[in-house]
C-alpha positions in Angstrom: 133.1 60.7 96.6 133.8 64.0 96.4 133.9 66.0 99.9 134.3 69.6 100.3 135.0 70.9 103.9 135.6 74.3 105.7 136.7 75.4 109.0 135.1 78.2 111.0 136.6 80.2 113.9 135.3 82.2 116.8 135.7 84.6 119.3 134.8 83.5 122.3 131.9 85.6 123.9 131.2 87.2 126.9 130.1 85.3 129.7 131.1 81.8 127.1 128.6 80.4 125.4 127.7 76.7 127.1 127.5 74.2 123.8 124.6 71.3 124.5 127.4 68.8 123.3 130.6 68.0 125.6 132.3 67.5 122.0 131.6 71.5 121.2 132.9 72.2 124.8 135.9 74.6 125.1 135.8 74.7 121.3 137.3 77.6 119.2 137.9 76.3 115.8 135.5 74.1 113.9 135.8 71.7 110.7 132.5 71.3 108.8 131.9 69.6 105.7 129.6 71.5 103.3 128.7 69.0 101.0 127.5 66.0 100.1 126.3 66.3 104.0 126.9 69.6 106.1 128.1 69.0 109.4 130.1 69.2 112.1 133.2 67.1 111.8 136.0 68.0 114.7 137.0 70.7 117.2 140.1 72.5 118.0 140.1 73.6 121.5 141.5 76.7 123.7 141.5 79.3 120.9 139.6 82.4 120.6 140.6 84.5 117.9 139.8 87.6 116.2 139.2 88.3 112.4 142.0 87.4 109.8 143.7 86.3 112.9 144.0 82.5 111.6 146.0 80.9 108.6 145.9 77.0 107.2 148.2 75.3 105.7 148.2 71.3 104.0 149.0 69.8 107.3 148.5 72.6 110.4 146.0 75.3 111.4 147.7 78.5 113.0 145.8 80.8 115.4 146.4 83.9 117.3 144.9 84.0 120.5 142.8 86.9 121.3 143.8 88.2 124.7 147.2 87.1 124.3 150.3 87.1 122.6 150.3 83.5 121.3 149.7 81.7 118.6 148.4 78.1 119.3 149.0 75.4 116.4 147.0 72.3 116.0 147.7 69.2 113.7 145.3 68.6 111.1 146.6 65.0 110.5 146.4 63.9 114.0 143.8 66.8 115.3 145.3 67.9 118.4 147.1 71.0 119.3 150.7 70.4 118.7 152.3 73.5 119.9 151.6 77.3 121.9 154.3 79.5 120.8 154.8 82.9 122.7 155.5 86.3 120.5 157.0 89.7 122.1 154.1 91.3 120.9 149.9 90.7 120.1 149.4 89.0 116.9 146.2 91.2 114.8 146.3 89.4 111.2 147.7 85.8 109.9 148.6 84.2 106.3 150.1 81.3 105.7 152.4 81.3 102.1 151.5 77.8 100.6 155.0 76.4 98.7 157.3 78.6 100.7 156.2 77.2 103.9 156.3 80.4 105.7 153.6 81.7 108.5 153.3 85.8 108.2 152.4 87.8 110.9 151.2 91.3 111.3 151.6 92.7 115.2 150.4 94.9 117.5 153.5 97.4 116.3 153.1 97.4 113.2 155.8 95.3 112.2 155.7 91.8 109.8 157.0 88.9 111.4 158.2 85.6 108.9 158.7 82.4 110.7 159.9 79.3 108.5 157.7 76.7 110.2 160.1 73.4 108.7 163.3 75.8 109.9 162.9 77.8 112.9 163.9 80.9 111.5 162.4 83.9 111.5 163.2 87.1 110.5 160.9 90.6 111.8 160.5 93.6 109.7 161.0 97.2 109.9 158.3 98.7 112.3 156.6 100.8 108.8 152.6 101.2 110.0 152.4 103.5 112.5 149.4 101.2 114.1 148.7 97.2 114.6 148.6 95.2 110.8 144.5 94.6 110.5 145.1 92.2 107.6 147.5 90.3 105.2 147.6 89.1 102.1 149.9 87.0 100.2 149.9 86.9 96.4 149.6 83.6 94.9 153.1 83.3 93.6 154.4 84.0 97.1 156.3 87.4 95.0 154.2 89.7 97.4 153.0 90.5 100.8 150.5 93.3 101.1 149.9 94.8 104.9 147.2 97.0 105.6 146.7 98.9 109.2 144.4 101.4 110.7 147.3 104.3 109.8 145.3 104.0 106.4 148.3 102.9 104.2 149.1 99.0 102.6 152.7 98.2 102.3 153.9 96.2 99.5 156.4 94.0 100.6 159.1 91.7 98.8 158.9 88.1 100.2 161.9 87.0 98.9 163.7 89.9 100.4 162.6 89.6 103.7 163.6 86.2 103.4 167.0 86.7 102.2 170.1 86.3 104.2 172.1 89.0 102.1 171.6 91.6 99.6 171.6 90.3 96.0 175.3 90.6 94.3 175.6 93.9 92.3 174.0 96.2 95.1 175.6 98.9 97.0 173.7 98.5 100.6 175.2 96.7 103.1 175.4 93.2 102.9 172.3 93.0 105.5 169.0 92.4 103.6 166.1 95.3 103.4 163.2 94.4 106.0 161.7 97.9 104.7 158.6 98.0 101.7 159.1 98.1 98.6 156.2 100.4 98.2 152.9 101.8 99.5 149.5 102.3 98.3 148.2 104.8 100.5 145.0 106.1 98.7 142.8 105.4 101.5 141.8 107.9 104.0 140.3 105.8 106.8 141.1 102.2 108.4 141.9 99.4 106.1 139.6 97.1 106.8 140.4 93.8 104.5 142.4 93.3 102.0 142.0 90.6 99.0 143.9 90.0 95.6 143.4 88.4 92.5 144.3 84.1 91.3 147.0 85.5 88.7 150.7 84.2 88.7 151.9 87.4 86.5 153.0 90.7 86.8 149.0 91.8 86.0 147.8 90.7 89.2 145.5 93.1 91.5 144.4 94.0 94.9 140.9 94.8 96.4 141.1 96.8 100.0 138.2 98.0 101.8 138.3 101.0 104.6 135.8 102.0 107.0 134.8 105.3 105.0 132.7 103.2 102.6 135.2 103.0 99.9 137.1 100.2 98.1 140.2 100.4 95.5 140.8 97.8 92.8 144.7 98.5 92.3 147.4 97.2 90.1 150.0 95.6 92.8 153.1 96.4 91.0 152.6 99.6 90.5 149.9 100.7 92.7 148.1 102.4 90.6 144.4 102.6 91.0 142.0 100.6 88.2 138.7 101.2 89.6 137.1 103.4 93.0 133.9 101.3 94.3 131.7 103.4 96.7 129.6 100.7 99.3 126.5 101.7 100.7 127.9 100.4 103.7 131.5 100.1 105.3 133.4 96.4 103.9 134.7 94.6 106.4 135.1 91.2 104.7 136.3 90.8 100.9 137.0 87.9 99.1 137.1 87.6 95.1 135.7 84.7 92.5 138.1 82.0 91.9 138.4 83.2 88.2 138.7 87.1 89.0 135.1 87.7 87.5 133.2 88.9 90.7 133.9 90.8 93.7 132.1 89.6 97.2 131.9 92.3 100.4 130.6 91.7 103.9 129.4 94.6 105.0 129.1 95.8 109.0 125.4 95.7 108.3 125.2 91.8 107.8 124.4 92.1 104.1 126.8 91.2 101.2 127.3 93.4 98.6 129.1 92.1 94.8 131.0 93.7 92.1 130.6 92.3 88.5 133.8 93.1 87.1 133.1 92.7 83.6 130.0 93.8 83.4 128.6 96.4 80.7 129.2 100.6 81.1 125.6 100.8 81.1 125.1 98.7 83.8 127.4 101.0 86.4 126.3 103.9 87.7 128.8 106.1 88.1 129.3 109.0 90.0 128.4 112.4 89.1 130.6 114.3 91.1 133.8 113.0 89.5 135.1 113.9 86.1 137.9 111.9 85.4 138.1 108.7 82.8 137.4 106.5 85.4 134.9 108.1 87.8 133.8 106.2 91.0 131.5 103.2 90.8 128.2 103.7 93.2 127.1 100.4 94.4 123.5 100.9 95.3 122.2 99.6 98.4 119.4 97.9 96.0 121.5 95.7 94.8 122.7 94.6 98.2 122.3 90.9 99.1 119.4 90.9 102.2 120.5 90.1 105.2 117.6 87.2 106.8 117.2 89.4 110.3 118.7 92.6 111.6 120.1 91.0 114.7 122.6 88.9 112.4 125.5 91.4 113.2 127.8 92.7 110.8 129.5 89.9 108.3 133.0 89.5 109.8 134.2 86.8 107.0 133.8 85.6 103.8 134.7 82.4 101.8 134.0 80.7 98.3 133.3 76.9 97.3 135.6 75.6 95.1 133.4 76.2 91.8 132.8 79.8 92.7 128.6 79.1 93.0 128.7 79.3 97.1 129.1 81.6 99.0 129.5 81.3 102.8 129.2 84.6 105.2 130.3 84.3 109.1 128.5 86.9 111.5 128.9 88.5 114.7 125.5 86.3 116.2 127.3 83.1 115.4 125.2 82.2 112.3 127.1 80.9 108.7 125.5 81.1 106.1 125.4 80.0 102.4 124.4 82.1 99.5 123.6 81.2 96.1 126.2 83.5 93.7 124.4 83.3 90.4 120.7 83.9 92.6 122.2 86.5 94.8 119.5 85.1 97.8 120.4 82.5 100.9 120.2 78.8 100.2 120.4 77.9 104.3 121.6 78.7 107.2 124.5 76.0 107.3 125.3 76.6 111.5 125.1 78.4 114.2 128.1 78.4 116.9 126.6 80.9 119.3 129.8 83.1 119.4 130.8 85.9 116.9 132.3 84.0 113.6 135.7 85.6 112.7 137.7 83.2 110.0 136.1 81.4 107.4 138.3 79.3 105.0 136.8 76.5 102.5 139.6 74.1 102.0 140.6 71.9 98.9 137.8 69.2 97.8 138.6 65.9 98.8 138.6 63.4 95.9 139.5 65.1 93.0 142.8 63.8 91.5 145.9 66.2 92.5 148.0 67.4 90.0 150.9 68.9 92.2 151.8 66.3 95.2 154.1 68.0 97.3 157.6 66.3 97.3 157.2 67.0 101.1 155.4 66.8 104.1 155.8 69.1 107.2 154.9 67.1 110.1 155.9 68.9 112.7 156.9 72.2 113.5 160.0 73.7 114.5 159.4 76.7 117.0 161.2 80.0 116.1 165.0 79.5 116.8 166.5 83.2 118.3 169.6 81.8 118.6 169.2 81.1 114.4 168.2 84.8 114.4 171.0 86.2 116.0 173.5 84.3 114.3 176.4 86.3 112.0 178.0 83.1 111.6 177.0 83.0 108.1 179.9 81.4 106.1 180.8 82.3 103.1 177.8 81.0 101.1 175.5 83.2 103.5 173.5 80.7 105.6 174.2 80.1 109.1 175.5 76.5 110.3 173.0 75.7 112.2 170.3 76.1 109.4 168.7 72.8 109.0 165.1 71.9 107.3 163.2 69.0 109.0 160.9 67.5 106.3 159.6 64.1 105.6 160.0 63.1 101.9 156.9 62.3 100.2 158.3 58.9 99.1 154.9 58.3 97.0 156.0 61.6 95.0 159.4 60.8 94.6 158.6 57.6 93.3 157.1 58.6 90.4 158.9 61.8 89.2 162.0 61.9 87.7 162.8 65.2 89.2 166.3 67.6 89.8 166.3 66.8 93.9 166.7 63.0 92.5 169.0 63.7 89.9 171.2 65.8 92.2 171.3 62.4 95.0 171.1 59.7 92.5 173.4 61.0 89.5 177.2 61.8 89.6 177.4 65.8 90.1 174.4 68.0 89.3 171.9 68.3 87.0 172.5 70.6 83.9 169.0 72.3 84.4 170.4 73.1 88.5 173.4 75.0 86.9 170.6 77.0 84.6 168.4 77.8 86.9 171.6 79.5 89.2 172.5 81.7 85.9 169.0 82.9 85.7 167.9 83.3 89.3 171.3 85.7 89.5 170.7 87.2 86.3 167.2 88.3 87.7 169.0 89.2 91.0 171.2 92.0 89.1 168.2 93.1 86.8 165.8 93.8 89.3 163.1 93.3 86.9 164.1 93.4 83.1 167.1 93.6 81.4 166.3 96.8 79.6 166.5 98.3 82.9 170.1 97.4 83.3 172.8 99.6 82.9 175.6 99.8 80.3 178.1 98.1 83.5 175.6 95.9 85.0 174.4 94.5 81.3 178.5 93.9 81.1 178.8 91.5 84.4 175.7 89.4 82.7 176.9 89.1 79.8 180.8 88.3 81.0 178.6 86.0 83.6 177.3 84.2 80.8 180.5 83.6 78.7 182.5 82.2 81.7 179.3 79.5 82.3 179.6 78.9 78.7 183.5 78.4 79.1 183.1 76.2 82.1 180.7 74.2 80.6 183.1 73.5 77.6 185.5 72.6 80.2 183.4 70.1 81.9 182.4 68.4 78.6 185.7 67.8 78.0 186.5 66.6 81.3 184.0 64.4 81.0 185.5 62.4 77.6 188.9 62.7 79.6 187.4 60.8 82.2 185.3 58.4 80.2 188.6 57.8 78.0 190.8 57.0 81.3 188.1 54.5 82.8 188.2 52.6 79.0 191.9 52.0 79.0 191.8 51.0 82.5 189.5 48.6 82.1 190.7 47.1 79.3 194.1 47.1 81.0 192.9 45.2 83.7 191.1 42.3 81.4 194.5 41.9 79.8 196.0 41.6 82.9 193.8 38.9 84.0 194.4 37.3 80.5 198.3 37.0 81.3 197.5 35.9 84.9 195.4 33.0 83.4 198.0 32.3 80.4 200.9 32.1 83.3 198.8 29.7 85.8 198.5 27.6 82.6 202.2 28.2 81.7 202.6 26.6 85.2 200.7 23.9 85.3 202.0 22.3 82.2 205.6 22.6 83.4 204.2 20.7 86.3 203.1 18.2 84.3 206.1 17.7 82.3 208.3 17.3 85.6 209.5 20.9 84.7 210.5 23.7 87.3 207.1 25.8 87.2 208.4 29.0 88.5 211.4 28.5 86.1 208.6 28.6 83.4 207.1 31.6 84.5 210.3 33.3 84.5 210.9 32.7 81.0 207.1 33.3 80.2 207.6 37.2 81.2 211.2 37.7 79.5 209.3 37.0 76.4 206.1 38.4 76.9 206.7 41.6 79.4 204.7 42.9 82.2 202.1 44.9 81.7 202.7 48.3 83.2 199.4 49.9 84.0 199.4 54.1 83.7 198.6 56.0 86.6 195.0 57.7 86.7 196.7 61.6 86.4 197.8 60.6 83.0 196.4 63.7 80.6 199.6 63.6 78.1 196.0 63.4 75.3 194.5 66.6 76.7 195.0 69.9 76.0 192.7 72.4 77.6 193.1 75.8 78.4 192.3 76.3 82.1 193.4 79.8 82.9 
């Protein structure tokens, strides 16, 4: 049957609000399933966390306590808290990078902070907002972080650069990787309030932030520049966008929600009148706003879709959730109340629906950020420090039934030929940047030589190869007609035997006539001729 679940965090009020049930006791985050039945299903207890200030992943559930600087993890296998792990500094915003396995955090500072969970490592970032990070969000291809903070900028950061132990080759910094932006988007003129961007995997992907002056940008992420200006009737404090990029949800500090068809017609947006350019600001009209049920609801802290897009559940200051019916644009229900301010709703992954990507592993527990790993210069000469080490369990189920390059590379004798492509293109990208018509004359020249000596090398292994293949065939059959010989001599000796004959005598005179086979040694390559300079 098919199950669809979400879990719902608070902030604890003040005095605490007593639950009727000792299971809601203490309580902080809360799994419900929406459908087929809504209800509650499990507890997390001792966290109290503010808005965008919790992050899931497949197996854990990361949260950043309020009034301290911690972030407590709990187990979503075994549904415990596993771990409390202390930060220098407040944690303000959380988000979890699915695939790369790394927890994001924005501080009180203003800095990122990336913490391998399966590693240890973790690596901070330059201290760029000038105030605490409000909120985070990670593109889905993992290529992008984007940081928003009250200093009214969002910082577009490089994952893969903050992750990296060096520089990519070709570069003239210093062998220490960037922890800076790679660029801002600093069109707001008030606090960022949320921050949401698009399901694509490509280069066309976009960005929706909100601000406290009742505005909201639709931007291009890789170049920052803006697609559409959205004027609220009321400030956003919540956004979160249709799983296929049609519609645009906002909570507003009012309680109501407030949408964006994206492609709807001209005629159908009313534009501003005070702007003349192409692409004037879009007035959304408080008419069109989604009804709170009550004024004493409190302002709509959090936002979260059903899997099909037709649901939509708000979390609000009173303690209320509540589903909405997209297409309708009216409430269905009132799905729960908690009694304490709602800060983090996130609908997780339907249960029963066949999965097309198993992950090859499983995190299971995690490993706690490792300062010595941080500090570490002893990098080698490959770049990673000794003591790196991943702790993973293998999904034997996955393993099993794909025929993939991890198994290859144990299984088979040397590595994969798709291992050895993969390298020439990941450090062909590295020296592009981002295409190769952006390449210099020089730079275009170390691809391209790059390219001939793989192409040379793999000549050389192919013929290494039928060297080796050759050598292993005239051993073997060296070695059967030794055992021939071996067997005609027992036989030679047996029959003198017979006869009353000296048996050794026999064998004697069996290898004057026949000769010993003299077996070649393996570094024989008199029938190769390869050039190897």
């Amino acid at each position: 049957m098919l199950t669809e679940s979400f879990i719902a965090a608070t902030l604890t009020a003040n005095p605490p609000v007593a639950h009727g049930s000792a299971a809601l006791r203490d309580v902080g985050i809360f799994l419900h399933e929406f459908q087929p039945h809504r209800g509650f299903r499990h507890g997390y207890k001792k966290s109290s966390s503010r808005s965008g200030c919790v992050a899931i992943s497949s197996s854990h559930i990361f949260a950043a306590q309020a009034d301290k600087a911690v972030v407590n993890i709990y187990s979503r296998e075994r549904g415990n808290q596993e771990a409390t792990v202390p930060f220098p500094e407040r944690i303000h915003s959380l988000a979890y990078a699915d695939g790369a396995e790394i927890l994001v955090l924005g501080t009180e500072g203003g800095k990122l902070i990336l913490w391998e969970i399966a590693t240890g490592r973790s690596i901070t970032s330059s201290a760029s907002h000038l105030q605490a990070v409000s909120s985070i969000c990670i593109t889905p291809n993992n290529e992008y972080i984007l940081s928003g903070s009250a200093d009214t900028t969002i910082h577009v950061w490089s994952l893969l650069k903050l992750v990296s132990f060096v520089q990519p080759a070709g570069t003239y910094a210093s062998d220490e990787p960037s922890h800076l932006p790679i660029q801002t988007f600093s069109a707001h003129r008030a606090t960022v309030s949320a921050i949401a961007c698009g399901h694509s995997r490509i280069n066309t992907n976009f960005a929706v932030s909100a601000s406290s002056d009742k505005t909201c940008y639709v931007w291009h992420i890789d170049s920052c520049q803006v697609i559409r200006t959205l004027l609220l009737p009321s400030s956003a404090i919540s956004v979160t966008i249709d799983p296929a990029d049609r519609a645009i949800y906002f909570g507003c500090d009012d309680g109501q929600i407030q949408s964006f068809d994206i492609y709807q017609r001209k005629d159908q947006i009313h534009a501003s009148r005070t702007h003349s350019s192409e692409f004037p600001p879009i007035q959304l009209l408080p008419k069109d706003s989604w009804l709170a049920p009550s004024s004493d609801i409190g302002a709509t802290n959090c936002l979260t879709l059903s899997y099909d897009g037709t649901s939509l559940l708000s979390g609000h200051r009173n303690g209320a959730i509540i589903s909405w019916d997209c297409g309708k644009h009216r409430i269905t229900n009132e799905v729960a109340n908690l009694g304490q301010p709602i800060t983090s709703l996130r609908m997780l992954k339907p249960e029963g629906l066949p999965r097309r990507n198993t992950p090859s592993y499983i995190i299971s527990n995690i490993v706690k950020p490792n300062l010595d790993l941080a500090a570490s210069k002893d990098n080698g000469s490959c770049g990673i420090p000794a003591k790196y080490n991943i702790q993973v369990k293998l999904n034997t189920a996955k393993s099993a039934q794909s025929d993939g390059q991890i198994n290859q590379a144990i299984l088979g004798h040397g590595f994969p030929q798709d291992l050895f492509d993969d390298a020439l293109r990941s450090l062909t990208a590295g020296n592009q940047g981002t295409t190769a018509s952006s390449l210099d004359s020089s730079e275009l020249g170390k691809v391209e030589r790059l390219e001939d000596e793989v192409s040379r090398l793999k000549e050389q292994l192919k013929v290494l190869h039928n060297v080796e293949k050759k050598r292993k065939e005239r051993n073997l059959a060296k070695l059967k007609r030794q055992d021939e010989l071996d067997l005609e001599k027992r036989k030679v000796y047996f029959e003198a035997k017979k006869k009353g004959q000296d048996g050794d005598f026999a064998i004697k005179q069996f290898e004057e006539r026949r000769g010993l086979l003299e077996v070649t040694s393996d570094g024989d390559h008199s029938d190769v001729q390869m050039d190897v300079t």
